[in-house]
ZANUTOR-712269 format. One line per 4 residues: number of its first residue (from 1); for each residue y negated, x negated, z negated of N, C-alpha, C, O. Coordinates in steps of 0.05 Angstrom, whole numbers. Each point is the difference from the previous one (the first is absolute). Layout:
NUM> Y X Z Y X Z Y X Z Y X Z ~ ...
REM end
This chain:
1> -51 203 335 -29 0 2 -11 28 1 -20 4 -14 ~ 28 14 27 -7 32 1 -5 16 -29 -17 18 -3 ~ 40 -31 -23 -11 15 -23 -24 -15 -9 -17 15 -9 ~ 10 -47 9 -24 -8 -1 -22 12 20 -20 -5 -12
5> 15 13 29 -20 13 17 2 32 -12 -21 13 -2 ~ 44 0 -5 -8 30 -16 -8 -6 -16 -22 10 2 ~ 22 -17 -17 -2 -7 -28 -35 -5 0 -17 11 -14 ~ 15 -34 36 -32 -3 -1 -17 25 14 -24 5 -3
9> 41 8 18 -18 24 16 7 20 -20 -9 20 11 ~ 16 -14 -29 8 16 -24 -28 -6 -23 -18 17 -6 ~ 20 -43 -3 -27 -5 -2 -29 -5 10 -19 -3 -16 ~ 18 3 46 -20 -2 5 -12 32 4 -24 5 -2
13> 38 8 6 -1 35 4 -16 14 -25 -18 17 5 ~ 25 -25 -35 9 14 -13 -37 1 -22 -19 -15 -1 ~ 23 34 -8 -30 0 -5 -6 -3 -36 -17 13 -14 ~ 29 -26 10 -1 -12 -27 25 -21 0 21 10 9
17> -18 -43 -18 14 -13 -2 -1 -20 -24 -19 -15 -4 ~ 33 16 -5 3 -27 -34 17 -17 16 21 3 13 ~ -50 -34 -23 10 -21 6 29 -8 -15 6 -16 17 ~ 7 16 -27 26 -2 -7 16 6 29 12 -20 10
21> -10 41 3 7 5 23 -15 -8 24 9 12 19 ~ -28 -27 -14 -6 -26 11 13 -19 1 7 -12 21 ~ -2 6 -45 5 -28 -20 30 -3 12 7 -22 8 ~ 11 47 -7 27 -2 1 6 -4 36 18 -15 8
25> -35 28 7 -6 -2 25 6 -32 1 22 -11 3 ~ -51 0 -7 -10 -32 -5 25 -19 5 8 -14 19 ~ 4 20 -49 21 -10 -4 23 -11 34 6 -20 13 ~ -4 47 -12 29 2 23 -20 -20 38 11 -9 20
29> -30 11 -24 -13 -14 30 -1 -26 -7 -3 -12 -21 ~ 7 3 51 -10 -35 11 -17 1 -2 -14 19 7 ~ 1 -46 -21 -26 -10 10 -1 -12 16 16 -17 7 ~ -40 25 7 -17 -7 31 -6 -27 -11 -3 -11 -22
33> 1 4 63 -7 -32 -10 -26 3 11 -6 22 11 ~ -13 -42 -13 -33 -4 12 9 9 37 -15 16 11 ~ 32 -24 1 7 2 29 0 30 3 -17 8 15 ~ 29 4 -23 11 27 1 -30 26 -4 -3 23 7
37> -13 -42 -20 -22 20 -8 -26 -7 18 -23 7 -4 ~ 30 -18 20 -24 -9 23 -2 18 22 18 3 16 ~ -39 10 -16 -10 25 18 -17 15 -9 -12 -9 -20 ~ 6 31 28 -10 30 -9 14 14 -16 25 0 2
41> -40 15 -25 17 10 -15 -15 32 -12 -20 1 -15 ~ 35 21 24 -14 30 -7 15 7 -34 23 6 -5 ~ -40 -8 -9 -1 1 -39 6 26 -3 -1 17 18 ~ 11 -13 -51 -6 28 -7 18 -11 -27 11 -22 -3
45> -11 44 -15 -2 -11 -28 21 21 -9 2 19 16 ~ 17 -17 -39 20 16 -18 -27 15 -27 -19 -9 -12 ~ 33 34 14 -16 25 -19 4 -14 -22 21 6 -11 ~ -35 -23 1 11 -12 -31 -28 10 -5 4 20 -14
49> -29 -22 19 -22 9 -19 -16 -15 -4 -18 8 -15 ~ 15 -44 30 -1 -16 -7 -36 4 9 -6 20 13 ~ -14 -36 -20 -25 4 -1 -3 -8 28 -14 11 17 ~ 31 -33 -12 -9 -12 27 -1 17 30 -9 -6 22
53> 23 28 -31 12 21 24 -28 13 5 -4 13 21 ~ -13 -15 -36 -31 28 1 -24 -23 13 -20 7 13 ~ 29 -38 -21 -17 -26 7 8 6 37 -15 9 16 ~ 41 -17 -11 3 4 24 -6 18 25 -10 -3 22
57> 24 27 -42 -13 21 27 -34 1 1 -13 9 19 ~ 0 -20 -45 -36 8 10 -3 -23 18 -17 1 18 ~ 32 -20 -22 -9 -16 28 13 -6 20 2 -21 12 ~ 15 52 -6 4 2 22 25 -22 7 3 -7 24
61> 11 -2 -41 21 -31 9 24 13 15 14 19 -7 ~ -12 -34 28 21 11 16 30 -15 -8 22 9 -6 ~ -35 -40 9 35 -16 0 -16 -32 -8 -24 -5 -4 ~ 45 -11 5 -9 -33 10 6 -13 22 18 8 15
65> -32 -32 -7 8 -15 22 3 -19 -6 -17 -9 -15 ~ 40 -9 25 15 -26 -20 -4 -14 37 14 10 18 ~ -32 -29 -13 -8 -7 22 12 -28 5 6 -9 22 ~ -4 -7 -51 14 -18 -2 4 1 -43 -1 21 -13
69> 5 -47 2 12 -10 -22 -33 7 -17 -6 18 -16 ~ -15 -49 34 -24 11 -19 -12 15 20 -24 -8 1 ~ 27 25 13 -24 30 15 15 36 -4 9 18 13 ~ -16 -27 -43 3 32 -7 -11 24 -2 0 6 -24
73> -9 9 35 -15 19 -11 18 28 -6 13 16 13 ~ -20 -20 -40 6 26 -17 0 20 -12 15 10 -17 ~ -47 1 35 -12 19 -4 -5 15 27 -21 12 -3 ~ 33 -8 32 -9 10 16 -9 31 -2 14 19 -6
77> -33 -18 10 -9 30 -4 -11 16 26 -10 -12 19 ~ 12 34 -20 -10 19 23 -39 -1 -3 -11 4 -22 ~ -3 -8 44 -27 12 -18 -8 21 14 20 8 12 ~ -41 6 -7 -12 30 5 12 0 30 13 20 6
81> -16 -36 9 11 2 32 32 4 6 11 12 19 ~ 1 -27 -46 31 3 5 7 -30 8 24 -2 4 ~ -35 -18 -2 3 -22 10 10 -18 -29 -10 9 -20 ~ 30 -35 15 8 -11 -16 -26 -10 -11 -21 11 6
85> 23 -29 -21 -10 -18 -17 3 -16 -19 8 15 -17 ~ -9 -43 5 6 -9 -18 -21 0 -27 -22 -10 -4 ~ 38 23 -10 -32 19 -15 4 -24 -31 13 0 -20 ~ -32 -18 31 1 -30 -26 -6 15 -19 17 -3 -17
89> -44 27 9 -12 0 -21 16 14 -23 -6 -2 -24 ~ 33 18 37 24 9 -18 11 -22 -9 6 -4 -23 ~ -3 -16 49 22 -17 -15 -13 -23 -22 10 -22 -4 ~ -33 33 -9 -10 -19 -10 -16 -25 4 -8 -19 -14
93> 5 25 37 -12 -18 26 7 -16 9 -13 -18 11 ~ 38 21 -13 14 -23 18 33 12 20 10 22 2 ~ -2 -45 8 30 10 7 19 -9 -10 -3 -7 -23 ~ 31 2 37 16 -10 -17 26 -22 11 3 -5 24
97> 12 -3 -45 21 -16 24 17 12 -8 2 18 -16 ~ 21 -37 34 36 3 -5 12 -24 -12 0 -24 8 ~ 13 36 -32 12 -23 -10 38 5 -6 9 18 14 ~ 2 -27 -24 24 3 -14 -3 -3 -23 0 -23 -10
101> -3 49 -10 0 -6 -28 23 8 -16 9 22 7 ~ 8 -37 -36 9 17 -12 -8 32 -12 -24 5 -6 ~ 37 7 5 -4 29 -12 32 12 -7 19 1 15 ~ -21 7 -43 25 15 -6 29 -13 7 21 12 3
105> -28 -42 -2 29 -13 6 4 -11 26 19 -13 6 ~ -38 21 10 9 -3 23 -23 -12 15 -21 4 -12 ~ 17 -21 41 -20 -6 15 -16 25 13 16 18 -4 ~ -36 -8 16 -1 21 18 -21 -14 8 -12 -16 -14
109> 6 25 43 -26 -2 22 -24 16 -20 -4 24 -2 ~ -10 -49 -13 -32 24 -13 -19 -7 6 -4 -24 1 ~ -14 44 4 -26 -8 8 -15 -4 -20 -3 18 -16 ~ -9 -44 10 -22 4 -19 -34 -12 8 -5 -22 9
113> -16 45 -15 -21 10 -1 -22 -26 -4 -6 -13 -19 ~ -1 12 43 -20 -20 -7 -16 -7 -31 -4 -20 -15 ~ -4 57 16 -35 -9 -23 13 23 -25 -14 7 -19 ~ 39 3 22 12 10 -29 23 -7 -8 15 -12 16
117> -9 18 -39 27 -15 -21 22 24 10 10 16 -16 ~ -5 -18 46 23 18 9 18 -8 16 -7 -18 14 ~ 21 23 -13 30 -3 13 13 20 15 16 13 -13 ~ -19 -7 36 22 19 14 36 -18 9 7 -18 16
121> 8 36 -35 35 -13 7 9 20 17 -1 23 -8 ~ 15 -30 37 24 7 11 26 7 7 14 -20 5 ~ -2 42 -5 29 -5 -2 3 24 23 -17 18 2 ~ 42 -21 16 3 10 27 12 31 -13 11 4 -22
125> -19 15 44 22 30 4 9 -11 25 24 -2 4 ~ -33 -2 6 8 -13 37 -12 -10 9 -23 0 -9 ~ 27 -17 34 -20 -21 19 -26 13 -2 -21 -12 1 ~ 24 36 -3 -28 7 7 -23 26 -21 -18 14 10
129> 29 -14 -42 -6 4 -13 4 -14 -24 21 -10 -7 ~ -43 11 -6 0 -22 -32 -12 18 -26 -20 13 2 ~ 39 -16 -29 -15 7 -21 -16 -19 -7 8 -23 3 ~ -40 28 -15 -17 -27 -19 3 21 -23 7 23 -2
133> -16 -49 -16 -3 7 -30 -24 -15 2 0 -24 7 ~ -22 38 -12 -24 -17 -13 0 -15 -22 -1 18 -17 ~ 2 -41 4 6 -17 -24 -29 -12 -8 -19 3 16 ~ 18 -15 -39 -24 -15 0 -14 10 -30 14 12 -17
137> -48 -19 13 -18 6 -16 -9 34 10 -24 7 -1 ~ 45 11 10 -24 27 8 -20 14 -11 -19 13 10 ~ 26 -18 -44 -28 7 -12 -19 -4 18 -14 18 10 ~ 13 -48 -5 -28 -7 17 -11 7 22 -23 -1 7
141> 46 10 4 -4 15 29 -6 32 0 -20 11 9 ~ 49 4 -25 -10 27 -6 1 9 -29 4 24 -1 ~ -6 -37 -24 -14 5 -17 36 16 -21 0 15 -19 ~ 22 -29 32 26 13 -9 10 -28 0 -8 -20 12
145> 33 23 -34 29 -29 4 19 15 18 20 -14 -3 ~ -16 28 15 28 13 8 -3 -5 28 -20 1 14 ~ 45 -6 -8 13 -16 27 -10 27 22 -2 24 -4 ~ -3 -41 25 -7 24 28 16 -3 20 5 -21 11
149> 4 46 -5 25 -3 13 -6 15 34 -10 22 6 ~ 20 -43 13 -12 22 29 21 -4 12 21 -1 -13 ~ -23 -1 40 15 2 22 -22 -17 31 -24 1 5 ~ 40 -11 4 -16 -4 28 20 -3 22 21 -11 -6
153> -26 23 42 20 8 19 -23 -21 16 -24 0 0 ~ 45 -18 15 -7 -10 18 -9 14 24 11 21 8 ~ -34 -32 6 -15 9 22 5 -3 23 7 14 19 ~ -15 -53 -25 6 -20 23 16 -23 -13 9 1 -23
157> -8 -19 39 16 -21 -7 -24 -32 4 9 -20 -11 ~ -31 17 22 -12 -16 8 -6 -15 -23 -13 -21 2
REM end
């Protein structure tokens, strides 16, 4: 498990990354189940370039909170005070659930988006960190087809 955690702190470090070396990452991790992803969760994204990375930081998105299956929110954001928020009008105005979907062969814990054609998939570095791949229609969301690739570290566990 340690060259899977370098490997991802290798990529999460590094300040330009091709999804191909995501992809191969991807490959080698468990997928999370809906149980495993229930809590607080502090976000942050791989140097791929992706449009959604410039969407995020203007609104401030910190992580998600997987509160239960359907009480997702997937946009927590910081606002001017520093205090969380569930910032709907990013997420398209809505929130999201937990499901078990296929992806790439396999089941994973994904969240999908109330009020957009998106999919967030799961697969473990450890109990307490997860790669997503954003999947879905993203044209519609950020105006690109290419997969979005992040990271999220557990907070809490509630």
């Amino acid at each position: 498990m340690t060259d899977l955690h370098d490997r991802f702190d290798a990529l999460r470090r590094a300040n330009a990354v091709e999804p191909a070396d995501l992809d191969a990452l991807w490959r080698d991790l468990a997928p999370a189940s809906i149980e495993e992803m229930l809590g607080g969760w502090r976000g942050g994204d791989f140097a791929t370039g992706h449009p959604a990375s410039a969407v995020l930081e203007q609104v401030r998105w910190h992580g998600k909170r997987f509160d239960g299956p359907f009480d997702v929110k997937p946009l927590m954001c910081l606002d001017d005070d520093g205090a969380l928020f569930s910032h709907l009008a990013a997420g398209g105005g809505g929130e999201a659930s937990l499901w078990e979907v296929g992806f790439r062969g396999e089941t994973t814990a994904t969240m999908v988006y109330d009020r957009m054609p998106v999919f967030d998939h799961f697969k473990k570095v450890d109990d307490d960190t997860v790669m997503g791949i954003m999947n879905g229609k993203l044209d519609a969301a950020f105006g690109v087809s290419d997969l979005y690739y992040f990271w999220l570290e557990r907070e809490d566990r509630s």
